[in-house]
PDB file with one MODEL, atoms N, CA, C and O in Angstrom:
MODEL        1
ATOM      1  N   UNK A   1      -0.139 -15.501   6.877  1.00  0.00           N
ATOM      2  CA  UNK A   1      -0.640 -14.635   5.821  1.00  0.00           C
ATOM      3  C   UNK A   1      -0.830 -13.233   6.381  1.00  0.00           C
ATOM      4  O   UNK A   1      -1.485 -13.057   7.408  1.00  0.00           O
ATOM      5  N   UNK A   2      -0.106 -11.963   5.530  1.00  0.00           N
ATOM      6  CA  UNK A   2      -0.428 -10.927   5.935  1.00  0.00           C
ATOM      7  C   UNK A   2      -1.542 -10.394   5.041  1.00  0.00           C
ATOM      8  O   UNK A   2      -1.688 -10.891   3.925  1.00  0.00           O
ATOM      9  N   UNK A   3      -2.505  -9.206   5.552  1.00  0.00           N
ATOM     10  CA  UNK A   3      -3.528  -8.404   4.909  1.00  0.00           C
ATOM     11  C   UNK A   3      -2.866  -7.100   4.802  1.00  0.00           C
ATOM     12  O   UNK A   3      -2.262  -6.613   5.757  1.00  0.00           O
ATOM     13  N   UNK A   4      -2.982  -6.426   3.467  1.00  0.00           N
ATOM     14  CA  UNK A   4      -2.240  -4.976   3.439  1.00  0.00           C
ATOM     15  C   UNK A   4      -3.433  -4.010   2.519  1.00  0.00           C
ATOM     16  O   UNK A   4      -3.783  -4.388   1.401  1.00  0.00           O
ATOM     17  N   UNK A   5      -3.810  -3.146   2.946  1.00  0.00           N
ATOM     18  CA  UNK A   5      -4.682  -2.120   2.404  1.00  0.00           C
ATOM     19  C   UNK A   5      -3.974  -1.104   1.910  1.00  0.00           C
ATOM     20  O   UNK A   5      -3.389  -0.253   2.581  1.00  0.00           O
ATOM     21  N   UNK A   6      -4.032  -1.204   0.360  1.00  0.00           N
ATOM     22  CA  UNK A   6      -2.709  -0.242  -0.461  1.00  0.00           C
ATOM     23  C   UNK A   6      -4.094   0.782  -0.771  1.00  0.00           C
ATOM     24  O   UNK A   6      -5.292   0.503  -0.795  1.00  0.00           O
ATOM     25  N   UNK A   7      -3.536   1.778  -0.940  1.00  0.00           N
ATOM     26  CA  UNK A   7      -3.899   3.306  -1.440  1.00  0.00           C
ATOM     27  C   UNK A   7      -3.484   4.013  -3.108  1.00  0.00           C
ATOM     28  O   UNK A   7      -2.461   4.656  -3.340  1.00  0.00           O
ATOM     29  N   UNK A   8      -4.575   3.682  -4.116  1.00  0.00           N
ATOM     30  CA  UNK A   8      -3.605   4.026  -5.435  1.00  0.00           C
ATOM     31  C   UNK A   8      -4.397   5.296  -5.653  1.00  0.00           C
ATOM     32  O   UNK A   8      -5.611   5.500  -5.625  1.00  0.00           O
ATOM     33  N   UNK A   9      -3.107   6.288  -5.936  1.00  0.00           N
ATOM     34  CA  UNK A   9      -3.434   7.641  -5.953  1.00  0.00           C
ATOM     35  C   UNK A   9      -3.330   8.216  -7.655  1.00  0.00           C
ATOM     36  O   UNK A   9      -2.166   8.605  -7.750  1.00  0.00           O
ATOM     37  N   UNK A  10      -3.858   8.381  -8.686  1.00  0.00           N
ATOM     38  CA  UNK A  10      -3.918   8.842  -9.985  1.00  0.00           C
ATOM     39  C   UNK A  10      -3.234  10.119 -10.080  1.00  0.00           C
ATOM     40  O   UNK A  10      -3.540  11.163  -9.504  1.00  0.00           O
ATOM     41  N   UNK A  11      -2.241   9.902 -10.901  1.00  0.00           N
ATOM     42  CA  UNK A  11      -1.163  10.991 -10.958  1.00  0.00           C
ATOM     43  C   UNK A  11      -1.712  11.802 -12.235  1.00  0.00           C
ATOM     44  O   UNK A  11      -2.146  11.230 -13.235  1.00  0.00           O
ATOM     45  N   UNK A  12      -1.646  13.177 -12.089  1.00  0.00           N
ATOM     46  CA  UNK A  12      -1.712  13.646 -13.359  1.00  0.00           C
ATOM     47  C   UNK A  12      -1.188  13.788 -14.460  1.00  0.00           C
ATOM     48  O   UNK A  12      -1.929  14.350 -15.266  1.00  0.00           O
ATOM     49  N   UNK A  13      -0.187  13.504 -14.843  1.00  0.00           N
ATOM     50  CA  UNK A  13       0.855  13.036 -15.725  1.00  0.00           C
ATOM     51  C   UNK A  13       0.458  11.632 -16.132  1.00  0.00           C
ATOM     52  O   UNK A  13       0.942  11.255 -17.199  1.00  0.00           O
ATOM     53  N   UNK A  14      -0.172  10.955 -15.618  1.00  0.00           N
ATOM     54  CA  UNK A  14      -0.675   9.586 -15.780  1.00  0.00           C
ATOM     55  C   UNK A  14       0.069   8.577 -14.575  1.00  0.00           C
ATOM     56  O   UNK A  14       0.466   8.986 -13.484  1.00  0.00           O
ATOM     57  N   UNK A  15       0.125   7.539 -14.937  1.00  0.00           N
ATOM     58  CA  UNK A  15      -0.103   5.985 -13.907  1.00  0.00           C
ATOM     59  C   UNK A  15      -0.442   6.575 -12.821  1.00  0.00           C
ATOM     60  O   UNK A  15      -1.038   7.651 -12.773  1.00  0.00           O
ATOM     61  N   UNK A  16       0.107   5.552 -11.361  1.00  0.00           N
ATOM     62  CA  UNK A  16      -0.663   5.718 -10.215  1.00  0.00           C
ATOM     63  C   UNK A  16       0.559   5.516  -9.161  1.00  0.00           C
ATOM     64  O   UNK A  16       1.442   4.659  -9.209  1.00  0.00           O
ATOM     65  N   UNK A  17       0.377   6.484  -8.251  1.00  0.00           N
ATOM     66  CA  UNK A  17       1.483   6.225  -7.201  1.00  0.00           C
ATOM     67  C   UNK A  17       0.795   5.599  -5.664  1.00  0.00           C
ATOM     68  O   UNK A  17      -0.095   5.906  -4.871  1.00  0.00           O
ATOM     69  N   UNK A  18       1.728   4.649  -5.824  1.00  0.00           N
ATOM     70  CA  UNK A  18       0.762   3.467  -4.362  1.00  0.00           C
ATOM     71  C   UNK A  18       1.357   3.669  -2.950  1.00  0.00           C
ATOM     72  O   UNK A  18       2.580   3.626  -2.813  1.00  0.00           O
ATOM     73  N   UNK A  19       0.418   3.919  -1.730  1.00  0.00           N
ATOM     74  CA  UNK A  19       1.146   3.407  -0.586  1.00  0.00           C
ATOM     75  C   UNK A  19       0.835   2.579   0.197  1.00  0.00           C
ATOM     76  O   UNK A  19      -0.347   2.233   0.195  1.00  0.00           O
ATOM     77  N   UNK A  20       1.464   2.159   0.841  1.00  0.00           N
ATOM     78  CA  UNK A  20       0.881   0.924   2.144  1.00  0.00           C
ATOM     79  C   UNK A  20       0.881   1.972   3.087  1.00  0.00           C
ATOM     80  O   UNK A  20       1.935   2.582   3.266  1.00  0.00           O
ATOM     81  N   UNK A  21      -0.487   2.386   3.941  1.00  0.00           N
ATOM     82  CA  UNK A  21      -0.371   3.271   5.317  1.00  0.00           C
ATOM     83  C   UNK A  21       0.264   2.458   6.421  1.00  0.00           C
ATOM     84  O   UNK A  21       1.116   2.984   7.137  1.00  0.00           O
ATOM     85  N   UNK A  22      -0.121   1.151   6.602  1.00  0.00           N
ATOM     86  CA  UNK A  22       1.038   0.174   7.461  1.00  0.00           C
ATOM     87  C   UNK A  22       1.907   0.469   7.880  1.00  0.00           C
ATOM     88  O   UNK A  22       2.271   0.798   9.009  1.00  0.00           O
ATOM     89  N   UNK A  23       2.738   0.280   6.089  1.00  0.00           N
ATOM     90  CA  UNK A  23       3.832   0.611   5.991  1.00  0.00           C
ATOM     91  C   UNK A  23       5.065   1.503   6.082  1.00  0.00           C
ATOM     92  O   UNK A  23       6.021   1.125   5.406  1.00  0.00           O
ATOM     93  N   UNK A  24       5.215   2.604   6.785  1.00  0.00           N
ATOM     94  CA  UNK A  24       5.431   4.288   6.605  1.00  0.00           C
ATOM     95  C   UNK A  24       6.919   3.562   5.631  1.00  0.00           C
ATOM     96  O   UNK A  24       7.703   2.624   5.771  1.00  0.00           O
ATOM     97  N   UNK A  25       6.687   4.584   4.714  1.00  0.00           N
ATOM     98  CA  UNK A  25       7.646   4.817   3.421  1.00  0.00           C
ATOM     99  C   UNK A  25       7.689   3.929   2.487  1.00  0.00           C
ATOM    100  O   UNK A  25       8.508   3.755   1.585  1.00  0.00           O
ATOM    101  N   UNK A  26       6.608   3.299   2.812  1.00  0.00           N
ATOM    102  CA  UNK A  26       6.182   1.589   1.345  1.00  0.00           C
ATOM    103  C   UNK A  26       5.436   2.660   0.469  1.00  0.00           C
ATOM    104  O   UNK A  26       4.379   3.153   0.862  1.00  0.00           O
ATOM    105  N   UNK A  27       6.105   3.064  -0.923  1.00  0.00           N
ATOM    106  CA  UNK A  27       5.806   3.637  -1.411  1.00  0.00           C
ATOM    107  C   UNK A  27       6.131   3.561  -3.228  1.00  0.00           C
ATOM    108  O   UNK A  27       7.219   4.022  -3.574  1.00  0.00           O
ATOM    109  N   UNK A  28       5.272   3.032  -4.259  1.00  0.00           N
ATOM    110  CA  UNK A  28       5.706   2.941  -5.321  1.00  0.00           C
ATOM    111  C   UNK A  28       4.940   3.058  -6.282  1.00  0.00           C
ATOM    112  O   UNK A  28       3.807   3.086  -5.801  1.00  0.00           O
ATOM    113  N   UNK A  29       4.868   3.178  -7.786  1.00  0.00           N
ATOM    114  CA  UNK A  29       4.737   3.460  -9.207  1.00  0.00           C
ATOM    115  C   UNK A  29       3.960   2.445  -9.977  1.00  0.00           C
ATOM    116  O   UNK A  29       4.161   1.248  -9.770  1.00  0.00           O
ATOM    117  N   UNK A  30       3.134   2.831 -10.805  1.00  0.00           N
ATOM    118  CA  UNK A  30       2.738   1.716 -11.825  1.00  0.00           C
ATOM    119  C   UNK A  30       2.379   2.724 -12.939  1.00  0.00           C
ATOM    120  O   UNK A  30       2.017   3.865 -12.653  1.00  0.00           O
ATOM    121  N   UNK A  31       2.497   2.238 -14.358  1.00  0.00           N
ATOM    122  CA  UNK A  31       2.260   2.759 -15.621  1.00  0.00           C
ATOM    123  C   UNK A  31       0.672   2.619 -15.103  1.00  0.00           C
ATOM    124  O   UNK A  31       0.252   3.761 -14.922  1.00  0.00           O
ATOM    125  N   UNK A  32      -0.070   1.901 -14.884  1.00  0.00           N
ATOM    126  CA  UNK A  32      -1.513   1.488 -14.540  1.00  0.00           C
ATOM    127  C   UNK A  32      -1.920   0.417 -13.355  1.00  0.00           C
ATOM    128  O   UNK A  32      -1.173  -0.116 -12.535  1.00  0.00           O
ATOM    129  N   UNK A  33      -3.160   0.292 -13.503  1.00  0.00           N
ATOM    130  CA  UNK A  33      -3.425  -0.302 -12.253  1.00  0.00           C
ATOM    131  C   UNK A  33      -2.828  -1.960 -12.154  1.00  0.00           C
ATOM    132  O   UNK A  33      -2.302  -2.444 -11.151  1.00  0.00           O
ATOM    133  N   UNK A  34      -2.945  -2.317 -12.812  1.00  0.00           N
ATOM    134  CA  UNK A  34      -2.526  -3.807 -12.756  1.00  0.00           C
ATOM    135  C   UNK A  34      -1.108  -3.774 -12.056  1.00  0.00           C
ATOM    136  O   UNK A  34      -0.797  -4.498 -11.110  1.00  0.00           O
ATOM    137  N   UNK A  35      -0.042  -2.540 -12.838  1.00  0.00           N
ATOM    138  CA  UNK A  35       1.207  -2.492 -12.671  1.00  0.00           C
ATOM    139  C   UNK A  35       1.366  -2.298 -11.052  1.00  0.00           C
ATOM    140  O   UNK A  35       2.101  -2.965 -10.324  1.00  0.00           O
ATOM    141  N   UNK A  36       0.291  -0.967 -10.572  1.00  0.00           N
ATOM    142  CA  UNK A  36       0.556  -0.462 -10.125  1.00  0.00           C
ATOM    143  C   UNK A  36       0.428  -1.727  -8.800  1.00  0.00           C
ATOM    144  O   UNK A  36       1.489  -1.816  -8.182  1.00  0.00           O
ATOM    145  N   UNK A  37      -0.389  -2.432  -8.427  1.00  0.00           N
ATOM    146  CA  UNK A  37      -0.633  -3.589  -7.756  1.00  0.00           C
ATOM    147  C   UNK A  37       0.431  -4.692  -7.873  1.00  0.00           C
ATOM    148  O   UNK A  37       0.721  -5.471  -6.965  1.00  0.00           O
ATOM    149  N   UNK A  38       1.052  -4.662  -9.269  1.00  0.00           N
ATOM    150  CA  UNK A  38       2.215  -5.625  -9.109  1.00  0.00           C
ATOM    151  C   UNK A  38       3.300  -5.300  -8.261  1.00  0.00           C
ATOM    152  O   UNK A  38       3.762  -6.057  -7.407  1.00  0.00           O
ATOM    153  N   UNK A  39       3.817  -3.809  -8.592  1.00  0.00           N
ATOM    154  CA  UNK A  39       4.395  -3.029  -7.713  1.00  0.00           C
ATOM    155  C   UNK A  39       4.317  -2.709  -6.185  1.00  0.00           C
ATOM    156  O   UNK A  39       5.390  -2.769  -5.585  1.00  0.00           O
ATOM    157  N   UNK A  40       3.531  -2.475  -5.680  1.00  0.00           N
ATOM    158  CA  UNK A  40       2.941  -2.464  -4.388  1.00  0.00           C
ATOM    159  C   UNK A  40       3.333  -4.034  -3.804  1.00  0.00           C
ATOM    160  O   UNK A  40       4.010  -4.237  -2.796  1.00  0.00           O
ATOM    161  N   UNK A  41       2.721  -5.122  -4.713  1.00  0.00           N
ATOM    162  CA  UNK A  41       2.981  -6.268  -3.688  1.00  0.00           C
ATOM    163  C   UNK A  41       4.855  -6.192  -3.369  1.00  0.00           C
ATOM    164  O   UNK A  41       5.431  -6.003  -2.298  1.00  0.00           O
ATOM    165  N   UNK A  42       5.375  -6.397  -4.607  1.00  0.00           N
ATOM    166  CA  UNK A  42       6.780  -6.427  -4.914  1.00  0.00           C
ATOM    167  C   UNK A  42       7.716  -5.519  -3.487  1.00  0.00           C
ATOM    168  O   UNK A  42       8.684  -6.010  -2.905  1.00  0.00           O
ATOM    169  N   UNK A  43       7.138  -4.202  -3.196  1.00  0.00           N
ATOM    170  CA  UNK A  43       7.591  -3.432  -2.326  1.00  0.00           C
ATOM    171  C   UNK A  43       7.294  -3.573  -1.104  1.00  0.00           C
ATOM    172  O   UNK A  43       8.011  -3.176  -0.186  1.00  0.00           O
ATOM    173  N   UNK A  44       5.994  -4.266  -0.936  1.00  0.00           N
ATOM    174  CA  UNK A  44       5.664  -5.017   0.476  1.00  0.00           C
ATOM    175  C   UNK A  44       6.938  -6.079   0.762  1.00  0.00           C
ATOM    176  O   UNK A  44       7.826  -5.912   1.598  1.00  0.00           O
ATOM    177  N   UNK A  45       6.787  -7.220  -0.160  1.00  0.00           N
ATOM    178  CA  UNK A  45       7.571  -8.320  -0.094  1.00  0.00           C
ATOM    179  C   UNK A  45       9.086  -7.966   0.329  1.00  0.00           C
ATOM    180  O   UNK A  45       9.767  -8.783   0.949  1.00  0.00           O
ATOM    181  N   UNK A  46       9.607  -6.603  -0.072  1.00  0.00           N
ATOM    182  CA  UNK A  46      10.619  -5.634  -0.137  1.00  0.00           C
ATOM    183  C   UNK A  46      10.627  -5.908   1.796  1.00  0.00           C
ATOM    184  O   UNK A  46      11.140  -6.752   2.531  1.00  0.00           O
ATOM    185  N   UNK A  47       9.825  -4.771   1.996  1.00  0.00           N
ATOM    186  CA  UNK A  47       9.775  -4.132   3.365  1.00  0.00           C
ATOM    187  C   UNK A  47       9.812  -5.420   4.330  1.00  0.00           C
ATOM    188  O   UNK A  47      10.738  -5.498   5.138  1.00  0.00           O
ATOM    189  N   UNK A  48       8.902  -6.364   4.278  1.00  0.00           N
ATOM    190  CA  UNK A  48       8.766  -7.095   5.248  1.00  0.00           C
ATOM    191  C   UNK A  48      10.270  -8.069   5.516  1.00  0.00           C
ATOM    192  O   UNK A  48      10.537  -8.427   6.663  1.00  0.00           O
ATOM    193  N   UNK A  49      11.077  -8.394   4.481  1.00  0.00           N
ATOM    194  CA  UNK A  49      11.644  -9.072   4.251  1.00  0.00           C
ATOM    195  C   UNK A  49      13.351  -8.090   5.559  1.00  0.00           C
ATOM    196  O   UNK A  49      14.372  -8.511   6.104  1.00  0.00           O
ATOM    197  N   UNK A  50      12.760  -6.952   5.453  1.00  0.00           N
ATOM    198  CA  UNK A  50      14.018  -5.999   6.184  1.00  0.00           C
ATOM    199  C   UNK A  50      13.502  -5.752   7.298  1.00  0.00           C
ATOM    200  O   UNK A  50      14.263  -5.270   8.137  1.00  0.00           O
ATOM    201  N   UNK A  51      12.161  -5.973   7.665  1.00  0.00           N
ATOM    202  CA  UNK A  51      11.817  -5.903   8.985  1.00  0.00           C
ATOM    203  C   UNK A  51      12.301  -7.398   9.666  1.00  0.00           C
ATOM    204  O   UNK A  51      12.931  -7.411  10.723  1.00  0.00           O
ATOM    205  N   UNK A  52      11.966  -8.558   8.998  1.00  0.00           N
ATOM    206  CA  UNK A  52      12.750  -9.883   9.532  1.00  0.00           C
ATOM    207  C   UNK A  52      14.040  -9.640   9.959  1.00  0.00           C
ATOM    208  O   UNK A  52      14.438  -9.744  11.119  1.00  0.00           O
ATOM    209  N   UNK A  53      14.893  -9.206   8.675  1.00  0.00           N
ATOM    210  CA  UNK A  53      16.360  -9.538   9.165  1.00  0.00           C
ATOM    211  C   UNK A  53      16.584  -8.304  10.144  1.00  0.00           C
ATOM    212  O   UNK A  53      17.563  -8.534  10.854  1.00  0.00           O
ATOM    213  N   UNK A  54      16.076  -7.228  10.383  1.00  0.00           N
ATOM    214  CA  UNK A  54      16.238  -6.717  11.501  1.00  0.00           C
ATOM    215  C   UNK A  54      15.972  -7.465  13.132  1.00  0.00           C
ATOM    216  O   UNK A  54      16.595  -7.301  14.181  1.00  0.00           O
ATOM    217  N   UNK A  55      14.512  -8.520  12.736  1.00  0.00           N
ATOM    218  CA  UNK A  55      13.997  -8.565  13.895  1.00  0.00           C
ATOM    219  C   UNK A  55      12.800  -8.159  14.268  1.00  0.00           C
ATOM    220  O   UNK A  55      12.230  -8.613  15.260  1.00  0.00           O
ATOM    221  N   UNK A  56      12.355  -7.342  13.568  1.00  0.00           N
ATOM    222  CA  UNK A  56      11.416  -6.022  14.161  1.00  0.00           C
ATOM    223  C   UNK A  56       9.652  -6.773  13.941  1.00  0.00           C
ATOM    224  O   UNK A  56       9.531  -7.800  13.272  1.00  0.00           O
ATOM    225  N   UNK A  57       8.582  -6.185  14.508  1.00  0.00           N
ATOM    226  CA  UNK A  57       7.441  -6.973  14.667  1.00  0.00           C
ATOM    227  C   UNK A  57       6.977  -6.557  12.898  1.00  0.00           C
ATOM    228  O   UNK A  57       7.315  -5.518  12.330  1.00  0.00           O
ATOM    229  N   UNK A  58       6.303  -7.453  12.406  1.00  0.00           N
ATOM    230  CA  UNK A  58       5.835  -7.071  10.919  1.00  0.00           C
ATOM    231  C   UNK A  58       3.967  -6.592  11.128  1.00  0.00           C
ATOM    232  O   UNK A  58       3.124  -7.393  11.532  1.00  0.00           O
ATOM    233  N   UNK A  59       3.840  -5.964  10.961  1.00  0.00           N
ATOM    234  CA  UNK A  59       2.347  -4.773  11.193  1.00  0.00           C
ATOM    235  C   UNK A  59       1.297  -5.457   9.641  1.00  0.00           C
ATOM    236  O   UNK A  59       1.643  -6.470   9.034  1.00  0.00           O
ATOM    237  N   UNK A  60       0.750  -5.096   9.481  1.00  0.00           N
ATOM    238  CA  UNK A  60      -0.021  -5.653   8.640  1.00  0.00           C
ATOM    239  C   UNK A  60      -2.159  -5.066   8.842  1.00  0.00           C
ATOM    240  O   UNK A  60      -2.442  -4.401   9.839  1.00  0.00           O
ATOM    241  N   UNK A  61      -2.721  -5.246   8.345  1.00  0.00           N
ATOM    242  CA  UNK A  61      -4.096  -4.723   8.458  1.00  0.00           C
ATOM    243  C   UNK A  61      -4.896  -5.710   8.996  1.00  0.00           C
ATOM    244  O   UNK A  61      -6.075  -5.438   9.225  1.00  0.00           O
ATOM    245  N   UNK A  62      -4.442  -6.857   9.249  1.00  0.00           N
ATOM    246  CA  UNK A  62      -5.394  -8.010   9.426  1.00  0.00           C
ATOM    247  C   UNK A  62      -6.590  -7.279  10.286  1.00  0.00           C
ATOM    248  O   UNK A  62      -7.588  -7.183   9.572  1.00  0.00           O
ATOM    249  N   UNK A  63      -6.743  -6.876  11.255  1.00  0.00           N
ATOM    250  CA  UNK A  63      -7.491  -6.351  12.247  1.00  0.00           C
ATOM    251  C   UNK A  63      -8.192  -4.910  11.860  1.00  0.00           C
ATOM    252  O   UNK A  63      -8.783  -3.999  12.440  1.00  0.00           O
ATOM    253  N   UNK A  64      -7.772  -5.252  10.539  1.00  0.00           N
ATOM    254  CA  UNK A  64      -8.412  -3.601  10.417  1.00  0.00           C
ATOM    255  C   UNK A  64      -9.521  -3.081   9.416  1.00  0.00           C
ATOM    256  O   UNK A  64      -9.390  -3.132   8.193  1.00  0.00           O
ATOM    257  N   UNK A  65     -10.693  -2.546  10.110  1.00  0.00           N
ATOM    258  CA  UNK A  65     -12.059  -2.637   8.999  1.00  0.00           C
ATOM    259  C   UNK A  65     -11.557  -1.241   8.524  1.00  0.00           C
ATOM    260  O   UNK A  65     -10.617  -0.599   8.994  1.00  0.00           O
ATOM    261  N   UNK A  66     -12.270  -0.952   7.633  1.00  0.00           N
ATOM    262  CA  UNK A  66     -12.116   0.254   6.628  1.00  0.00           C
ATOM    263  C   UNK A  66     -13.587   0.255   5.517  1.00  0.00           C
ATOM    264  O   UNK A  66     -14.039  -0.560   4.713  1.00  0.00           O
ATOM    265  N   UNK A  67     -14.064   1.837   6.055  1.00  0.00           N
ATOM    266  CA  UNK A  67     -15.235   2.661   5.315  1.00  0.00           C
ATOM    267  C   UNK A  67     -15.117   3.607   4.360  1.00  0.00           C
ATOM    268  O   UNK A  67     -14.053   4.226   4.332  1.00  0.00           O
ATOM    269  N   UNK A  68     -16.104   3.913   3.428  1.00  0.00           N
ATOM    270  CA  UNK A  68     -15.716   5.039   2.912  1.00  0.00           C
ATOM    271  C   UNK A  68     -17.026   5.764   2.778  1.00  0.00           C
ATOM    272  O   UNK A  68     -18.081   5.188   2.512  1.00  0.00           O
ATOM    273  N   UNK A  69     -16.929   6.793   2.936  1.00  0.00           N
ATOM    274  CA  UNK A  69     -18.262   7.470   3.434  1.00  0.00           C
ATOM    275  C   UNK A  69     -18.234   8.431   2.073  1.00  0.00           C
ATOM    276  O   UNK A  69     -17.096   8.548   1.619  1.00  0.00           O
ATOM    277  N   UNK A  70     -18.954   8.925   1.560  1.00  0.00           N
ATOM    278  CA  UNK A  70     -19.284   9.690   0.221  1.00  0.00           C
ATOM    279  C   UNK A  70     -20.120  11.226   1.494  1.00  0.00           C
ATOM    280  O   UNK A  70     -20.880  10.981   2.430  1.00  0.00           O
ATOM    281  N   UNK A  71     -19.773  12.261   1.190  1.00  0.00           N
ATOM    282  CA  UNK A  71     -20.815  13.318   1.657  1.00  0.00           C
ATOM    283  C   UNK A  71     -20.532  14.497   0.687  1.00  0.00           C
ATOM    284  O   UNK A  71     -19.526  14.876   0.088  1.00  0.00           O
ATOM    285  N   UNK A  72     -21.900  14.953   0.775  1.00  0.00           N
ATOM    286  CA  UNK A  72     -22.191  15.412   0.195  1.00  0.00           C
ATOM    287  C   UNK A  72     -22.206  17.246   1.138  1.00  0.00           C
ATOM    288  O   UNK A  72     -22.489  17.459   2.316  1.00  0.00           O
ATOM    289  N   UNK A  73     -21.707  18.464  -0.161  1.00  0.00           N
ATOM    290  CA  UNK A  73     -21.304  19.052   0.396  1.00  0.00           C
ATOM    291  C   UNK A  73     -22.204  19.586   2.000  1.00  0.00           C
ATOM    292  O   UNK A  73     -23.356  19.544   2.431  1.00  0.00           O
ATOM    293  N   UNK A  74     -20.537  20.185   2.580  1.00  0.00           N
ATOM    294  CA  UNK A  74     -21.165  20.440   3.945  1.00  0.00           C
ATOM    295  C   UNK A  74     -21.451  22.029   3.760  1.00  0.00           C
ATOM    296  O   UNK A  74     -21.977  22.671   4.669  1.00  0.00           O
TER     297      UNK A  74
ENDMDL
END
């Protein structure tokens, strides 16, 4: 089982454009969030699947904590 920490960014035009930081260039679209998560997995499943038939090690977040700190202005 891999762990992947996607990033959905709110476009102004509307939906949401997603990335995997993992991933460099896992990068895709959703009309909305649901989509936008269907999408993201879909493009993971994409990537990993070309890192196999290459060979290459598959990266993933398992090991990786993540904060988000709110501040207030400096």
């Amino acid at each position: 089982m891999y762990t992947y920490k996607i990033h959905l960014h709110k476009e102004a035009e509307g939906g949401f454009t997603v990335s995997v930081p993992v991933l460099p260039g896992c990068i895709t679209y959703g009309k909305d969030i649901d989509e936008a998560i269907a999408m993201a997995k879909e493009a993971i499943e994409l990537y990993i699947e070309e890192l196999q038939e290459r060979g290459e090690a598959i990266p993933d977040n398992s090991n990786t904590l993540e904060y988000s700190l709110n501040l207030e202005s400096v």
